[in-house]
N, C-alpha and C positions, 0 to 999 in steps of 0.2 A: 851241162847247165846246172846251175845251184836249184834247189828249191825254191818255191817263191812263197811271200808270205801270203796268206789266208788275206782274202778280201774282203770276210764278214766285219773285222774291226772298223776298217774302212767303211764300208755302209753304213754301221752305225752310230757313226761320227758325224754320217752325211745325212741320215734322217733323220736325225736329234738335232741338228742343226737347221734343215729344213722345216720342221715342227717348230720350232725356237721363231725361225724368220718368218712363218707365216701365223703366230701367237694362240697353236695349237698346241697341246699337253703330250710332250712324247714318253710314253710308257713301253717299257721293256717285260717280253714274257720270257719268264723263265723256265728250263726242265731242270727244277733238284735234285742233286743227287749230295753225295759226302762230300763233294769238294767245292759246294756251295755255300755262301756263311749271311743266311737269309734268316729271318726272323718267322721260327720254327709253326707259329699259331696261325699263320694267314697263308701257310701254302694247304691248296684244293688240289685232289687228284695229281700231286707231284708237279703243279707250278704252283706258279708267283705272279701275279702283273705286278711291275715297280712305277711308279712314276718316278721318274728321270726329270723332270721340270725344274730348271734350277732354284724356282721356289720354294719347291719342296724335299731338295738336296742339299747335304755341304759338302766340298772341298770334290768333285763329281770329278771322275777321272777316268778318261776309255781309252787305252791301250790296246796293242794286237794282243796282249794275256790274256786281260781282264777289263769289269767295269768295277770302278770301288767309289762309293758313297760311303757317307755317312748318313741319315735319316731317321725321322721320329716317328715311333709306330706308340699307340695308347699312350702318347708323351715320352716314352724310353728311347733316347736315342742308341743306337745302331750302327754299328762300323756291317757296310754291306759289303761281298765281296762275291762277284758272280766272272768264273774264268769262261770265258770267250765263245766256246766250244759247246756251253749250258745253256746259252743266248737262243731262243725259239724266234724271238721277231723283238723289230722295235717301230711302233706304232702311235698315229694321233689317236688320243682316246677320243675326241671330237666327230673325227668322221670314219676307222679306222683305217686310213691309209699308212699303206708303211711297207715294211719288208719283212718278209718270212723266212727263216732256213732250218735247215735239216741240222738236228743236235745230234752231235756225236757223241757216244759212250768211253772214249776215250782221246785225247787231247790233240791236236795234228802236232807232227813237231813241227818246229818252227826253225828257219834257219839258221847255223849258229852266231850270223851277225847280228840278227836280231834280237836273240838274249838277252835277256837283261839280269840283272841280281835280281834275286829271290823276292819276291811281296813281301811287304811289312804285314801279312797275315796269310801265314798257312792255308793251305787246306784243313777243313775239317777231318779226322783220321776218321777210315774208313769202316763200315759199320762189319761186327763180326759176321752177322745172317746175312742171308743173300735177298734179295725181295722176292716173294712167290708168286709174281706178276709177270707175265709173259706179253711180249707184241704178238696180236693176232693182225694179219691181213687182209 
C-alpha cells in the first residue's frame, strides 16, 4: 500500500474554514525552527501565533507542504512561509477552539504523487550551532 498523505494539512484547512464560517479569528501557532521564514521579533520561547484571518493576510495559501501568507507586522509586509510539519495548532483566538498536534523535528515525506515543485521560497538555511535547549518530560 502507498503512503498516505498527512491529515494535519487537511485539518487545517478545515478549522480555518470553520473559524471563517462561524466569524471567529483563526490563528496558527507556530514551533520555529530554520525552515521557518516568520518575522524574527515576535517569536517568544520558539513560537509564533499568526493570525490567518483573511483580513489580516494576502494571497493565504495551505497546502499538504506548507502555509504561505503574506502579512504586515509594525507596517513591513512579510512573505510568511511556515512548512506543515512546524504547525503546533490552528485555533479561534475568540474562544480557543481548534486543533492541536505534535510538531515534528523533521519533515514526513510525503508521497511521490503528491509533490509538488519546489516553493517560491526556500527554507531558511540552517543555523551552524545547535540549540543548548533540551525537551525534559
Amino acid at each position: 500500500m502507498s503512503r498516505l498523505i498527512p491529515t494535519t494539512a487537511y485539518l487545517i484547512r478545515a478549522i480555518h474554514e470553520w473559524c471563517i464560517d462561524n466569524s471567529l479569528t483563526p490563528h496558527l501557532l507556530v514551533k520555529v525552527d530554520a525552515h521557518t521564514r516568520v518575522p524574527m521579533a515576535y517569536v517568544k520561547n520558539g513560537e509564533i501565533v499568526l493570525n490567518v484571518n483573511f483580513t489580516a493576510v494576502k494571497d493565504l495559501h495551505i497546502d499538504n507542504e506548507a502555509v504561505v501568507f503574506s502579512a504586515r507586522f509594525n507596517g513591513v509586509a512579510q512573505h510568511i512561509y511556515v512548512p506543515m510539519h512546524r504547525v503546533a495548532g490552528i485555533f479561534a483566538r475568540e474562544n480557543g477552539q481548534g486543533m492541536f498536534f505534535e510538531v515534528q523535528d523533521v519533515p514526513p515525506e510525503l508521497p511521490e504523487s503528491t509533490q509538488s515543485a519546489p516553493s517560491a521560497v526556500p527554507p531558511a538555511p540552517t543555523p551552524d550551532k545547535k540549540s543548548h535547549l533540551k525537551v525534559v518530560k
